[in-house]
FIVO-858813 format. One record per atom (N, C-alpha, C, O): residue number from 1; atom name; x, z, y. Coordinates in nm, 3 decimals. Layout:
<pos = NUM&site = CA&c1 = X&c3 = Z&c2 = Y>
...
# end
This chain:
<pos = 1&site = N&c1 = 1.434&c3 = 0.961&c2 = 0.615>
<pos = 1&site = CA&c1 = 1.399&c3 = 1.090&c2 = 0.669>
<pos = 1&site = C&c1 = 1.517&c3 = 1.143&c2 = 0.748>
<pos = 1&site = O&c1 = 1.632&c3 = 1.129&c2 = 0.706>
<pos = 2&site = N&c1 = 1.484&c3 = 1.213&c2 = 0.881>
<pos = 2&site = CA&c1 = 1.591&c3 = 1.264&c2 = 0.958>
<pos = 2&site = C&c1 = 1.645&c3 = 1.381&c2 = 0.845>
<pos = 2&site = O&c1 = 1.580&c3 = 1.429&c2 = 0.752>
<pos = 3&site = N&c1 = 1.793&c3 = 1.412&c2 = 0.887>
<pos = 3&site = CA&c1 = 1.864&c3 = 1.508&c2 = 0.830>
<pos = 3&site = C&c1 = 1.811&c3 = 1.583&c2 = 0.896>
<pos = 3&site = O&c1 = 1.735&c3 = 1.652&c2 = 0.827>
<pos = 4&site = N&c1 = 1.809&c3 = 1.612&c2 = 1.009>
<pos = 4&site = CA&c1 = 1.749&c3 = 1.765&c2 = 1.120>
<pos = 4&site = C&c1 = 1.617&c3 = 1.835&c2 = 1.071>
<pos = 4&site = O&c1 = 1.590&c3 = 1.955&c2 = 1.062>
<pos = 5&site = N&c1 = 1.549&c3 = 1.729&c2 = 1.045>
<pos = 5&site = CA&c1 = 1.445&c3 = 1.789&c2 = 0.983>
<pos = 5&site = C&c1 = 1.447&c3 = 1.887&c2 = 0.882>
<pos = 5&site = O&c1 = 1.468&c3 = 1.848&c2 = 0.767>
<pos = 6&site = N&c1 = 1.422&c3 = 2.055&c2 = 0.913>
<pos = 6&site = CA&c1 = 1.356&c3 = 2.172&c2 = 0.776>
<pos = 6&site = C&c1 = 1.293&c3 = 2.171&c2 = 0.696>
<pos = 6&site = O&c1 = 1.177&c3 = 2.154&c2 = 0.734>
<pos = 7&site = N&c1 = 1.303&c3 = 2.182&c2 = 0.573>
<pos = 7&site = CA&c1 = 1.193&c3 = 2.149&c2 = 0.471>
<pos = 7&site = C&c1 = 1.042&c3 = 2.165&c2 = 0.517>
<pos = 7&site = O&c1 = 0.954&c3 = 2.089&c2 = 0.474>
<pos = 8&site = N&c1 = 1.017&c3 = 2.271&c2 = 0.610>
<pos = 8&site = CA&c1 = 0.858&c3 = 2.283&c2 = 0.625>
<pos = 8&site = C&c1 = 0.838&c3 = 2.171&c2 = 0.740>
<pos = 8&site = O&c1 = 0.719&c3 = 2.150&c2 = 0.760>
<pos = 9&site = N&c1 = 0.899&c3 = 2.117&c2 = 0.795>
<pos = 9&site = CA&c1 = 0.904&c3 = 1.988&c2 = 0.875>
<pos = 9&site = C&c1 = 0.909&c3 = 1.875&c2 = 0.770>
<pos = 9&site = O&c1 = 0.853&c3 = 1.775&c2 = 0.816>
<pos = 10&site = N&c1 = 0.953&c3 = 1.857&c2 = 0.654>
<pos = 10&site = CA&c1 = 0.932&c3 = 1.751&c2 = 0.553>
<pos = 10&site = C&c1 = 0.812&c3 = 1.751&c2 = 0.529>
<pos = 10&site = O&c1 = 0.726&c3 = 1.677&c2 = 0.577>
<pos = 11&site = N&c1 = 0.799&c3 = 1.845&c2 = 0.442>
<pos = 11&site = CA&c1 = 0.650&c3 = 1.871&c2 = 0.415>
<pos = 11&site = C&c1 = 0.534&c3 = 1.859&c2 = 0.515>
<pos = 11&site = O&c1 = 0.422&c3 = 1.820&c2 = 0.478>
<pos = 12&site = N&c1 = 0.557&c3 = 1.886&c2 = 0.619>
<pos = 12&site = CA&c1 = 0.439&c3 = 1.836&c2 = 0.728>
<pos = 12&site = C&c1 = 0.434&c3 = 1.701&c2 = 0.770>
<pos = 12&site = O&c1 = 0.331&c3 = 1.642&c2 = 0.803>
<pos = 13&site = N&c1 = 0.581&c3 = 1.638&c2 = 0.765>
<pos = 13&site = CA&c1 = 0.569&c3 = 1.539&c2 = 0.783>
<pos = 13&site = C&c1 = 0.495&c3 = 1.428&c2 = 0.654>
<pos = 13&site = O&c1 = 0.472&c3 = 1.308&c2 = 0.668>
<pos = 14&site = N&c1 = 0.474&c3 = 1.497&c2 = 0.551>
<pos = 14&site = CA&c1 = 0.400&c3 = 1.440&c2 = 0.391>
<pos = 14&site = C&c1 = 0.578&c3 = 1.372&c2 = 0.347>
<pos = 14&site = O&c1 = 0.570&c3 = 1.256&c2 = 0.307>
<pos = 15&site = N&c1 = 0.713&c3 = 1.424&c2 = 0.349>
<pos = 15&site = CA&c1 = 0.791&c3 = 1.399&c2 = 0.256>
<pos = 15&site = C&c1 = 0.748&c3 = 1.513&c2 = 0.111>
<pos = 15&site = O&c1 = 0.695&c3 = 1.621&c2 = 0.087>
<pos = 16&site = N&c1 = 0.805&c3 = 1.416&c2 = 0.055>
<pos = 16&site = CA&c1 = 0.810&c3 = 1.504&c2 = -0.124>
<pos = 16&site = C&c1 = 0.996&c3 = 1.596&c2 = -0.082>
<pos = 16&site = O&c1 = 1.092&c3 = 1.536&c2 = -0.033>
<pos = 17&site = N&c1 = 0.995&c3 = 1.722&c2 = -0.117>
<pos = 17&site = CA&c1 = 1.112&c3 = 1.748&c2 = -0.033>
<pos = 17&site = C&c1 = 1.245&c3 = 1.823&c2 = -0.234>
<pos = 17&site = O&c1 = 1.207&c3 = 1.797&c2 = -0.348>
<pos = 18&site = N&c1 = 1.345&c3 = 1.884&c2 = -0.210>
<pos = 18&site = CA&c1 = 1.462&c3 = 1.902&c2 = -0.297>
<pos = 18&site = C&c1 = 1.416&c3 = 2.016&c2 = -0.353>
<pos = 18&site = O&c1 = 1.305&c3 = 2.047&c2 = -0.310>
<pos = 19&site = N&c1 = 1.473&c3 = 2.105&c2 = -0.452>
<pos = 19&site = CA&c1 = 1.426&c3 = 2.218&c2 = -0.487>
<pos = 19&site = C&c1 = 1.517&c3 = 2.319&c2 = -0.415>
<pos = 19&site = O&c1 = 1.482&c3 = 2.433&c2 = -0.386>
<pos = 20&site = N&c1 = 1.645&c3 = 2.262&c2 = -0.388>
<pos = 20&site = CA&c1 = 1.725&c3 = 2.359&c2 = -0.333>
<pos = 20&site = C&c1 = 1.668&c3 = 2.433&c2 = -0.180>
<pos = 20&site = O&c1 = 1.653&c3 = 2.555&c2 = -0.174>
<pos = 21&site = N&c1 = 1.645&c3 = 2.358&c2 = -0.084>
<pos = 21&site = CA&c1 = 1.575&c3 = 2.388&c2 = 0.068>
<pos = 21&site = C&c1 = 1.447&c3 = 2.422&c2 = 0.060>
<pos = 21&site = O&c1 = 1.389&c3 = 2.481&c2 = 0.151>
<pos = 22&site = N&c1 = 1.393&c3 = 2.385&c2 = -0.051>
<pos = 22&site = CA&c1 = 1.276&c3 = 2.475&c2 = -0.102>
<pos = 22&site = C&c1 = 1.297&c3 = 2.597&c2 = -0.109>
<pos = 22&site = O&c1 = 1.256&c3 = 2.661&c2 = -0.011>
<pos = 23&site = N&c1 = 1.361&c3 = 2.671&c2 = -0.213>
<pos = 23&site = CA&c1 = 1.415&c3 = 2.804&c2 = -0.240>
<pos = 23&site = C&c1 = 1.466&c3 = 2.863&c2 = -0.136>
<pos = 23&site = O&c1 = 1.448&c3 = 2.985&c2 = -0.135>
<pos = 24&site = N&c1 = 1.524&c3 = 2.819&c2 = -0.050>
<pos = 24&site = CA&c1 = 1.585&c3 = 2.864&c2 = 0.070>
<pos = 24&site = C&c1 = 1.501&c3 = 2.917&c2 = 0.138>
<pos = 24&site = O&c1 = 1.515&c3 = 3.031&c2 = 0.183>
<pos = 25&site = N&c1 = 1.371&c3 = 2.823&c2 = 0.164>
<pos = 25&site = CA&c1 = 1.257&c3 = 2.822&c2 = 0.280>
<pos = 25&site = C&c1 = 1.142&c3 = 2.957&c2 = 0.203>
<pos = 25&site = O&c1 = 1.075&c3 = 3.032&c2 = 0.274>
<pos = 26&site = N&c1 = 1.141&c3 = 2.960&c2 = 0.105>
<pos = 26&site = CA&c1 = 1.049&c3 = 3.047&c2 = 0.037>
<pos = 26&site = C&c1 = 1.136&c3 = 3.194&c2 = -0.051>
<pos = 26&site = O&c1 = 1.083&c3 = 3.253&c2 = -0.145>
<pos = 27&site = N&c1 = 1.264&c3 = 3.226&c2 = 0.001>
<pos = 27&site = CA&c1 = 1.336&c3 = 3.293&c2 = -0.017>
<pos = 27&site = C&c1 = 1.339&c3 = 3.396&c2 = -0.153>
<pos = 27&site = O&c1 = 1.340&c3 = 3.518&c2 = -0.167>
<pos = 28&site = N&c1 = 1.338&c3 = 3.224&c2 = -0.286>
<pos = 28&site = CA&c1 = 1.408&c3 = 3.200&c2 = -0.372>
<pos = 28&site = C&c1 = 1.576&c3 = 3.202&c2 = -0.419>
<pos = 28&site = O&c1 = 1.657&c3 = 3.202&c2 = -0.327>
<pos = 29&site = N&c1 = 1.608&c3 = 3.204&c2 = -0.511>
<pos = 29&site = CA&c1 = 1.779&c3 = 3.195&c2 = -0.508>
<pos = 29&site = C&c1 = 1.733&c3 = 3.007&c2 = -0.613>
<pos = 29&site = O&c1 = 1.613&c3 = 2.982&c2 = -0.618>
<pos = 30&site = N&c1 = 1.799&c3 = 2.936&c2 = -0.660>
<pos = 30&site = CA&c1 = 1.801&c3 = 2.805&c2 = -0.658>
<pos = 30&site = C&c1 = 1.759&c3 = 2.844&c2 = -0.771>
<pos = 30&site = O&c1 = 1.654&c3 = 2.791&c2 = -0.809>
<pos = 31&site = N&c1 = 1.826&c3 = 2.949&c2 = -0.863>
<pos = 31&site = CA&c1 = 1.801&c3 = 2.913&c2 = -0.990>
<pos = 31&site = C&c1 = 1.672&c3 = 2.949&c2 = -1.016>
<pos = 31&site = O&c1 = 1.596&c3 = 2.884&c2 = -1.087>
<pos = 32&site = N&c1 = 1.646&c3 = 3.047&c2 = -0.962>
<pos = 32&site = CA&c1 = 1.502&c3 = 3.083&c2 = -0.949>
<pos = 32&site = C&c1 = 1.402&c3 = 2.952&c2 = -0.979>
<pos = 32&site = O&c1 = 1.339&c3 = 2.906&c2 = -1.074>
<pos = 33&site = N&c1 = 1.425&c3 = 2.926&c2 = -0.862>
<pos = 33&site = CA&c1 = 1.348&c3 = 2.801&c2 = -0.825>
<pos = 33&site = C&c1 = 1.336&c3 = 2.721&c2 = -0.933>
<pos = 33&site = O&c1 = 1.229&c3 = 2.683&c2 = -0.981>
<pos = 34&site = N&c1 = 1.486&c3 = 2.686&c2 = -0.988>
<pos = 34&site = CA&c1 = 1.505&c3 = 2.581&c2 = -1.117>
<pos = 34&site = C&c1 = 1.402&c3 = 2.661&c2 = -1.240>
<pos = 34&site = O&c1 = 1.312&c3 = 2.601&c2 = -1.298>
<pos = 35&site = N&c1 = 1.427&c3 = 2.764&c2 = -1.258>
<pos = 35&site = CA&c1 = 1.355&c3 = 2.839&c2 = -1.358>
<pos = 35&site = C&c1 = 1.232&c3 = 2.844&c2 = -1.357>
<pos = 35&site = O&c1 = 1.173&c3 = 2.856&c2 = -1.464>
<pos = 36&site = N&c1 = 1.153&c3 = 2.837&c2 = -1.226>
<pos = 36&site = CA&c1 = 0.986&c3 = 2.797&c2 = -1.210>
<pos = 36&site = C&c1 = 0.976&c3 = 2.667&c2 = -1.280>
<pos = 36&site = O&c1 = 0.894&c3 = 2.625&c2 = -1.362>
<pos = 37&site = N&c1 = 1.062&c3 = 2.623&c2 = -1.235>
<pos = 37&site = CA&c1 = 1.046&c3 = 2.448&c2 = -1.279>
<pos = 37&site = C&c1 = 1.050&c3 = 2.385&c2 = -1.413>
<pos = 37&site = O&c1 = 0.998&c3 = 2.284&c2 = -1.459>
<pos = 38&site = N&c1 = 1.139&c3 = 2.489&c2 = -1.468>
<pos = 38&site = CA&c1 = 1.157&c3 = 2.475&c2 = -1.651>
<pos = 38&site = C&c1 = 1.060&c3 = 2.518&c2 = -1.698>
<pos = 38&site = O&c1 = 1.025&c3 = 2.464&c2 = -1.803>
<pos = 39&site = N&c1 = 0.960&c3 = 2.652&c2 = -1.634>
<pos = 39&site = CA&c1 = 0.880&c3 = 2.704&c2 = -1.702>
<pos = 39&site = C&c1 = 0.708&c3 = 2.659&c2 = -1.700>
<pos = 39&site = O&c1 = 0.607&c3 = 2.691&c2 = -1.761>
<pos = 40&site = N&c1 = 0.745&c3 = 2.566&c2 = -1.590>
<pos = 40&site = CA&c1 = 0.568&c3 = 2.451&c2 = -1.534>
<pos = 40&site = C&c1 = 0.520&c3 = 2.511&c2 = -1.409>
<pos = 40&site = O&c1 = 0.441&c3 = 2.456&c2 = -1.331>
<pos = 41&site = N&c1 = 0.573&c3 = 2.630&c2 = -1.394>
<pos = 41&site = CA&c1 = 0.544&c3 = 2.731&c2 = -1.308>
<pos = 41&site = C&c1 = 0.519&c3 = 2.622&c2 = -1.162>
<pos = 41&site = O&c1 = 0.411&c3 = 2.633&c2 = -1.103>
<pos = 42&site = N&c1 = 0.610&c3 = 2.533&c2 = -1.115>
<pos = 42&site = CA&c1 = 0.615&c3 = 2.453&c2 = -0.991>
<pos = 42&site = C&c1 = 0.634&c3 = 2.298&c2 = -1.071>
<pos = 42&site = O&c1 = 0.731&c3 = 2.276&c2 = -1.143>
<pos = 43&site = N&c1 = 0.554&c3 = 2.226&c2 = -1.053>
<pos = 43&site = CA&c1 = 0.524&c3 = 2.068&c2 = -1.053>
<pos = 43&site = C&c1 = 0.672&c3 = 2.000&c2 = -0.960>
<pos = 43&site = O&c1 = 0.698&c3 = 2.030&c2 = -0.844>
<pos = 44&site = N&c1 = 0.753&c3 = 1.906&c2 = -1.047>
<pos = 44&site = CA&c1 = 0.806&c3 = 1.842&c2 = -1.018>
<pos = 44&site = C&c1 = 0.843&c3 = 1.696&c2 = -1.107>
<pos = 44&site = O&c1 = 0.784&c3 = 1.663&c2 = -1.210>
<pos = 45&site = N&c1 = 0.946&c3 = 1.623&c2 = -1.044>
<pos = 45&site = CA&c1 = 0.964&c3 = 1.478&c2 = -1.117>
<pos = 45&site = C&c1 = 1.107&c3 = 1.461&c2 = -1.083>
<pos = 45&site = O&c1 = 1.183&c3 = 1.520&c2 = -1.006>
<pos = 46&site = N&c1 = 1.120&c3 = 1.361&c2 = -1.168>
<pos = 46&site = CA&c1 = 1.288&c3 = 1.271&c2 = -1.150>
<pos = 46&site = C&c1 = 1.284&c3 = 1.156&c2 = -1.067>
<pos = 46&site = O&c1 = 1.204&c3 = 1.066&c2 = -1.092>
<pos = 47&site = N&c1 = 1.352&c3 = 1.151&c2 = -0.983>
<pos = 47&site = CA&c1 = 1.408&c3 = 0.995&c2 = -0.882>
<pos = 47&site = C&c1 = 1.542&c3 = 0.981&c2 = -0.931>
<pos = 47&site = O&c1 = 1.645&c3 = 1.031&c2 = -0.885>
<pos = 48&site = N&c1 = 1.525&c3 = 0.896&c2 = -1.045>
<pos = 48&site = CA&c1 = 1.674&c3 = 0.882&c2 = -1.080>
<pos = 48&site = C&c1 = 1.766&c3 = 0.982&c2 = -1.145>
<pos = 48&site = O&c1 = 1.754&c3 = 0.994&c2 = -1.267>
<pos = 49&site = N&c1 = 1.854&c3 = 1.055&c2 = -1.083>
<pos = 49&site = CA&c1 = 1.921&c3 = 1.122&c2 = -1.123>
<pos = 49&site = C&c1 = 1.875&c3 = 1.257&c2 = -1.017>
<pos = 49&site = O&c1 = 1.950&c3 = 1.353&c2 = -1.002>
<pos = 50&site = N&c1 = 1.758&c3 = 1.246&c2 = -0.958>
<pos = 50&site = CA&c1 = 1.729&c3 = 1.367&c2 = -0.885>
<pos = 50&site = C&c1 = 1.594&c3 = 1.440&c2 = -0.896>
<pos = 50&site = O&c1 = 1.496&c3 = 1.368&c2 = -0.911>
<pos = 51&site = N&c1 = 1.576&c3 = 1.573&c2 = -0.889>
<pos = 51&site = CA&c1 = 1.436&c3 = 1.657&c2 = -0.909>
<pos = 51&site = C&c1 = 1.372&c3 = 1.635&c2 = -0.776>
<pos = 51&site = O&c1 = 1.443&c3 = 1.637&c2 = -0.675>
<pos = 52&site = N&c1 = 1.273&c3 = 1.619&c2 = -0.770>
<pos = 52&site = CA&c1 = 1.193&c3 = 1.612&c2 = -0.606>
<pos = 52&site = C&c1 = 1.037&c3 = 1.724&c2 = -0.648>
<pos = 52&site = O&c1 = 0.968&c3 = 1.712&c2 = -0.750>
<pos = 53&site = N&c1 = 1.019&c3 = 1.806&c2 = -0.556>
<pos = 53&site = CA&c1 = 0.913&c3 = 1.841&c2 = -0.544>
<pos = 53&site = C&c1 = 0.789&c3 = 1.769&c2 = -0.487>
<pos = 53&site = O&c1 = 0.777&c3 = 1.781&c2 = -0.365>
<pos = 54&site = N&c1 = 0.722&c3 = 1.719&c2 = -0.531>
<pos = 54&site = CA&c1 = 0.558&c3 = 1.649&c2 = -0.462>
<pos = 54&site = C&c1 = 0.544&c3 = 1.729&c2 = -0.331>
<pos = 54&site = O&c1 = 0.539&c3 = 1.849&c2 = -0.304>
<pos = 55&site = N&c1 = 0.538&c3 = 1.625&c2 = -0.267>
<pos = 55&site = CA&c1 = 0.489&c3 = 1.698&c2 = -0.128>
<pos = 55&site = C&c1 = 0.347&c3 = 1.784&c2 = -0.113>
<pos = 55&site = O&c1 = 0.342&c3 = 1.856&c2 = -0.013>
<pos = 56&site = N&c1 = 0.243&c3 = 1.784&c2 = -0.190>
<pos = 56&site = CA&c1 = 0.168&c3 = 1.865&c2 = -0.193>
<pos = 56&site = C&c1 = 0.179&c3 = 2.013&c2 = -0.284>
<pos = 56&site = O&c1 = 0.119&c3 = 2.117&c2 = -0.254>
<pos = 57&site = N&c1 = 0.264&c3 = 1.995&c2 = -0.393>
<pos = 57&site = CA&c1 = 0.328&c3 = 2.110&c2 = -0.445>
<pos = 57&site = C&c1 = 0.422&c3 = 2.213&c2 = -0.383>
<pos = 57&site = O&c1 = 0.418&c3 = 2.336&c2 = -0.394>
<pos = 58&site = N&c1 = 0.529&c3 = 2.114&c2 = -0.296>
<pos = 58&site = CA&c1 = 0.539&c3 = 2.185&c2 = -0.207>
<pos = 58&site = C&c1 = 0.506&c3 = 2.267&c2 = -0.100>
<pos = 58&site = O&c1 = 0.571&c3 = 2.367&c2 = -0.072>
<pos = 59&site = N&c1 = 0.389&c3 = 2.222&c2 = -0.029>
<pos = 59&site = CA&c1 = 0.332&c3 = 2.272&c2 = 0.047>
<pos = 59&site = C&c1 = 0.260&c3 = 2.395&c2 = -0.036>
<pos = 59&site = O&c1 = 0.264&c3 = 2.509&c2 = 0.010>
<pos = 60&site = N&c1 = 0.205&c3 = 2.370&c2 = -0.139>
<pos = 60&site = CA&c1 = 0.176&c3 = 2.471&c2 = -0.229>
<pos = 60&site = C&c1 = 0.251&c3 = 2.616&c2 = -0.207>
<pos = 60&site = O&c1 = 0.215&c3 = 2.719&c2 = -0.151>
<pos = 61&site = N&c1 = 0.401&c3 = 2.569&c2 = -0.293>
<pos = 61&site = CA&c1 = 0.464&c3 = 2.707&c2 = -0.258>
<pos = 61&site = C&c1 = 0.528&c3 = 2.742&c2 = -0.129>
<pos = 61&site = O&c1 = 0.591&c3 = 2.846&c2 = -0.109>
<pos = 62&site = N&c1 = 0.505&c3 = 2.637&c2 = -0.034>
<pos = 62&site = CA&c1 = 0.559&c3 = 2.697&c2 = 0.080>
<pos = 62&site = C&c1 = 0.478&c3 = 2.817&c2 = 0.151>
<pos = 62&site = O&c1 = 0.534&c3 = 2.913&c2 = 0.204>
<pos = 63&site = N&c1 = 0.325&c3 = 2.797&c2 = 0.143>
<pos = 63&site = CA&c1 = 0.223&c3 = 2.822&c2 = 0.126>
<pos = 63&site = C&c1 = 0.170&c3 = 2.778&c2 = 0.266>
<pos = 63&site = O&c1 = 0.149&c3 = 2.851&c2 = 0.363>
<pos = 64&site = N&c1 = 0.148&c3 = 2.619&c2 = 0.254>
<pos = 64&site = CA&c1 = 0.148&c3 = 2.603&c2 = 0.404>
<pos = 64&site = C&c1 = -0.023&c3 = 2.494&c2 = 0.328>
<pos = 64&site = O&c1 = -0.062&c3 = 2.462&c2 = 0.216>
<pos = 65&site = N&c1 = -0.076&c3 = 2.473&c2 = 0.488>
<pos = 65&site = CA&c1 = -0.210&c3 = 2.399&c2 = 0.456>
<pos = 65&site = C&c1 = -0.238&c3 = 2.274&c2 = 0.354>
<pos = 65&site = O&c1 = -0.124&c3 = 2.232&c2 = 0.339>
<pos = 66&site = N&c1 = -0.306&c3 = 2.208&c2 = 0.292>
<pos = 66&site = CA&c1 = -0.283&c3 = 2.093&c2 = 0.247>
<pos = 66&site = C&c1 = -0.280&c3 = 2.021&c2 = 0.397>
<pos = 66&site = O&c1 = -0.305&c3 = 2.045&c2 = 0.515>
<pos = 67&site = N&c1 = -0.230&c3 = 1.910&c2 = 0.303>
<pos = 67&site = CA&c1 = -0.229&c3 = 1.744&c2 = 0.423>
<pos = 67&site = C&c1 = -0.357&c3 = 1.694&c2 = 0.469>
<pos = 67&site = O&c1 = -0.445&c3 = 1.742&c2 = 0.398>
<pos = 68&site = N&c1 = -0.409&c3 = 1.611&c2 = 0.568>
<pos = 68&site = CA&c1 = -0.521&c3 = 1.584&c2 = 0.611>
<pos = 68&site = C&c1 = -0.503&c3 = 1.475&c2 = 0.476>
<pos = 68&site = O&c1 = -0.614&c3 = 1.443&c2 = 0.433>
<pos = 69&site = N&c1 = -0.411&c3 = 1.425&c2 = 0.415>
<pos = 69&site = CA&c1 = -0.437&c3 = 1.289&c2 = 0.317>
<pos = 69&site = C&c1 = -0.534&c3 = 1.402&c2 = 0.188>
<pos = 69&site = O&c1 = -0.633&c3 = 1.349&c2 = 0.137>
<pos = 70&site = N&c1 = -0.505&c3 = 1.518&c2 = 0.154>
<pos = 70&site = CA&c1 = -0.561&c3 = 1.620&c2 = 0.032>
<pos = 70&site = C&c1 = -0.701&c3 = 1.687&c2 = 0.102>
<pos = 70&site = O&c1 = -0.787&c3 = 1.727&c2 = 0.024>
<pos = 71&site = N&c1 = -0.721&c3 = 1.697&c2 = 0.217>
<pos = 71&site = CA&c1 = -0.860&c3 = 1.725&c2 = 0.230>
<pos = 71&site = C&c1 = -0.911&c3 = 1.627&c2 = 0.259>
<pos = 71&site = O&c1 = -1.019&c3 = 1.667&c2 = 0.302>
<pos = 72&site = N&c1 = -0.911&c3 = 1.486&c2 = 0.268>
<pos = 72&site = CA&c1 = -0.987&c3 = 1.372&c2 = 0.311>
<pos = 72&site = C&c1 = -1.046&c3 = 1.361&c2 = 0.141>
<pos = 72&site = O&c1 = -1.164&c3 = 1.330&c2 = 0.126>
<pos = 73&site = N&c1 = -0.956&c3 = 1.388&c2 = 0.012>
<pos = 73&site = CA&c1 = -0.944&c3 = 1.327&c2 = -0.083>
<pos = 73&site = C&c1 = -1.065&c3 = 1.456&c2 = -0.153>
<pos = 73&site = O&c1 = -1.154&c3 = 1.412&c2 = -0.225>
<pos = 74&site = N&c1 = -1.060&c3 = 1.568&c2 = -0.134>
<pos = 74&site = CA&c1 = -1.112&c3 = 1.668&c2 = -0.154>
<pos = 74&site = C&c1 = -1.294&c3 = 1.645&c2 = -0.058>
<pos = 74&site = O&c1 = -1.398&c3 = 1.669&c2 = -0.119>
<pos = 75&site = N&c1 = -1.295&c3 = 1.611&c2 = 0.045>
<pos = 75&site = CA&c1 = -1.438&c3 = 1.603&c2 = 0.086>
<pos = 75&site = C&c1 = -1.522&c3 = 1.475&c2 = -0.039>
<pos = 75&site = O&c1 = -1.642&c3 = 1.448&c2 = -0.028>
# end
């Protein structure tokens, strides 16, 4: 994935994107963010030693459209 790319550019592009540029983009403070995440409040997973938001969760709280892959799956 390009570095240049903005989280709402991840997400459109269908990346699964960080929690930190999340919070940023939805003008969260991190811990915030972390604290949705402890509480189930926002869907996430581990890569290793890292949290990733699902790219459709994300888009969730970004509050941006689903993906044409989530309404193909939805018709």
């Amino acid at each position: 994935m390009p570095k240049q790319m903005d989280v709402r550019e991840q997400l459109a592009a269908g990346y699964d994107v960080r929690p930190r540029p999340l919070a940023r983009a939805v003008g969260l403070s991190d811990s915030g963010m972390y604290g949705l995440i402890a509480k189930g409040k926002i869907r996430s997973r581990r890569v290793g030693d890292a949290v990733v938001i699902p790219n459709e969760e994300g888009r969730r709280v970004a509050g941006m459209a689903p993906g044409p892959e989530a309404s193909a799956i939805a018709a």
